[in-house]
Legacy VTK file of the C-alpha trace (Angstrom):
# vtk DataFile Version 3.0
C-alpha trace
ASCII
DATASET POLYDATA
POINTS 146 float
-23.396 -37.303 -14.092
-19.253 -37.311 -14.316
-19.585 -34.535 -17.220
-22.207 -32.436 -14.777
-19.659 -32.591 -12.155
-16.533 -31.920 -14.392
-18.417 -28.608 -15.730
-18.944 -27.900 -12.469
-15.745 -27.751 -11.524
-14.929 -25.808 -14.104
-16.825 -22.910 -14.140
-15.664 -21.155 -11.237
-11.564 -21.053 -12.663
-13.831 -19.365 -16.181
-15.568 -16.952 -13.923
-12.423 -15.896 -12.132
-10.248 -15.398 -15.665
-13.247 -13.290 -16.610
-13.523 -11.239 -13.778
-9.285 -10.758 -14.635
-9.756 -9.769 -18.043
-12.740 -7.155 -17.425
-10.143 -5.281 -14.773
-8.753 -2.677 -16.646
-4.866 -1.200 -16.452
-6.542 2.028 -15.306
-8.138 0.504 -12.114
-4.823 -0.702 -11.364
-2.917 3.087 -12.081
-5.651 4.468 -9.850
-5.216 1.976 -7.037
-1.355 2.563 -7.583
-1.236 6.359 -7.730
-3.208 6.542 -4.631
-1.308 4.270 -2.664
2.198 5.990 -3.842
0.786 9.210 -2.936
-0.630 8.089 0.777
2.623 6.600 1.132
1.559 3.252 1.794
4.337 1.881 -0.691
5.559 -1.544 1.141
2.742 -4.270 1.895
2.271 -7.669 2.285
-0.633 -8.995 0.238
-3.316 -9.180 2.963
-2.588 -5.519 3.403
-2.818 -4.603 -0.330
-5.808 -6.307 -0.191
-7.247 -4.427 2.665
-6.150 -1.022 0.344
-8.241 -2.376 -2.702
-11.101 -3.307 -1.203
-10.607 0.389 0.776
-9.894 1.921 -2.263
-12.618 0.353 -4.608
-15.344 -0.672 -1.411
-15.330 -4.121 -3.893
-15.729 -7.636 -2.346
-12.812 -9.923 -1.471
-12.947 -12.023 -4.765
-13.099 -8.687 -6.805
-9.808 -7.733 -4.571
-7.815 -10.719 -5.236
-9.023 -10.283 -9.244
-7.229 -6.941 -9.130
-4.344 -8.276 -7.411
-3.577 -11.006 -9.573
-3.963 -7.917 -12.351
-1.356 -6.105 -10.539
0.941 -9.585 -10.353
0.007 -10.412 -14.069
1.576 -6.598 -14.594
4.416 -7.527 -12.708
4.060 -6.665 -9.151
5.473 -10.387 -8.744
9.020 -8.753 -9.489
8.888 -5.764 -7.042
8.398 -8.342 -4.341
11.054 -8.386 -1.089
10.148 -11.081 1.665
11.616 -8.396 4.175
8.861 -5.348 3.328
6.317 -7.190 1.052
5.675 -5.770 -2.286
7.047 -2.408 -3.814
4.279 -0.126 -4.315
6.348 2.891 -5.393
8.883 0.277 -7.348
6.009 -1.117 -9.314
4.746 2.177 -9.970
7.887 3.752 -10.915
8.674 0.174 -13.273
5.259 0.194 -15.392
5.391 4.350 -15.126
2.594 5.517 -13.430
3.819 8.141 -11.479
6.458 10.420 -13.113
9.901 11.390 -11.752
8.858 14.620 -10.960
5.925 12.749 -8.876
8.263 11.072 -6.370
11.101 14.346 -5.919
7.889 16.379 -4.942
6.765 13.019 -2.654
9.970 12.586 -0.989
10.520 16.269 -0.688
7.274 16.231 1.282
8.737 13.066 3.221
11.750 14.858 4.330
10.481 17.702 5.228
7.847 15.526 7.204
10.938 13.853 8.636
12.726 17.105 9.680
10.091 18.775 11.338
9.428 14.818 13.581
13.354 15.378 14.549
12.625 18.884 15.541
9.906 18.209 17.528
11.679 15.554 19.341
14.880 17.817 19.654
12.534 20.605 21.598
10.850 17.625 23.853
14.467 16.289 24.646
15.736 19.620 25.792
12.049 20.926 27.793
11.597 16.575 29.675
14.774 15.481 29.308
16.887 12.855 27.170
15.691 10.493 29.684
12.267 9.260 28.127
11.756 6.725 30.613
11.407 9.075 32.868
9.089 11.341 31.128
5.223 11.390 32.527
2.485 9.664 30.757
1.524 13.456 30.127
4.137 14.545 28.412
4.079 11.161 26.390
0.575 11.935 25.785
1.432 14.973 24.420
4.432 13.841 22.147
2.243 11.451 20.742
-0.697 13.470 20.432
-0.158 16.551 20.699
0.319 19.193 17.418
LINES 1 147
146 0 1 2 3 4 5 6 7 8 9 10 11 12 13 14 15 16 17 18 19 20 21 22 23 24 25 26 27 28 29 30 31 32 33 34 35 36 37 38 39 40 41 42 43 44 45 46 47 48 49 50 51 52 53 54 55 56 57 58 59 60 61 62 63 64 65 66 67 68 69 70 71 72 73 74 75 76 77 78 79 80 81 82 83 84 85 86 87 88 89 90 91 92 93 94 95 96 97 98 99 100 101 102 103 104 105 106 107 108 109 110 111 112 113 114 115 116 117 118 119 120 121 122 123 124 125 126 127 128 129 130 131 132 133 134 135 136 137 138 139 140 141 142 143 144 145
């Protein structure tokens, strides 16, 4: 009976290294490149593994396989306790997105960035510097609106 139970107990830890070793570096390039490129480069784990099972529609213990991929690839490193891991710093560490890559991406961020402060700049000067004092209507439509 003790040798039933032992076997048991180890089975699961077996199934779990071989669900590990049949995730490939390409899953994990894919799942990178896509994050890097929707700009969700800083999460916590339970947020990166949200994105994988998003990414992959896999189950929760095929999600935490890939992320202890991504950790045995060394995600572990790109780690801050402040933002979470690195997306973009893991990426640009192992090489999956090119230099070129993340000018054109933080061009696009910028320029993202410059036309939010115009917008503001043109709400500022129509409602007023005041924004407590703007409406729920004209908060509606600097949230909302185009």
């Amino acid at each position: 009976m003790e040798k039933t139970k032992l076997k048991s107990e180890l089975e699961p830890a077996n199934i779990d290294v071989m669900i590990l070793t049949e995730i490939d570096e390409q899953q994990i390039i894919d799942i990178t490149r896509n994050l890097v490129f929707a700009e969700k480069s800083e999460l916590e784990e339970d947020d990166l593994l949200y994105e994988i099972i998003n990414i992959t529609k896999c189950d929760l213990a095929t999600a935490k396989s890939i992320f202890e991929k991504f950790k045995e690839l060394g995600l572990g490193v790109c780690y801050h306790y402040i933002i979470g891991y690195s997306i973009r710093k893991f990426a640009e560490m192992r090489g999956y997105v090119s230099n070129e890559e993340l000018k054109q991406l933080d061009g696009k961020k910028l320029e993202t960035m410059k036309k939010a402060d115009q917008r503001e700049a043109q709400f500022l000067e129509k409602y007023g510097s005041d924004k407590a004092e703007w409406s729920n209507d004209v908060w509606e439509e600097y949230e909302y609106g185009d």
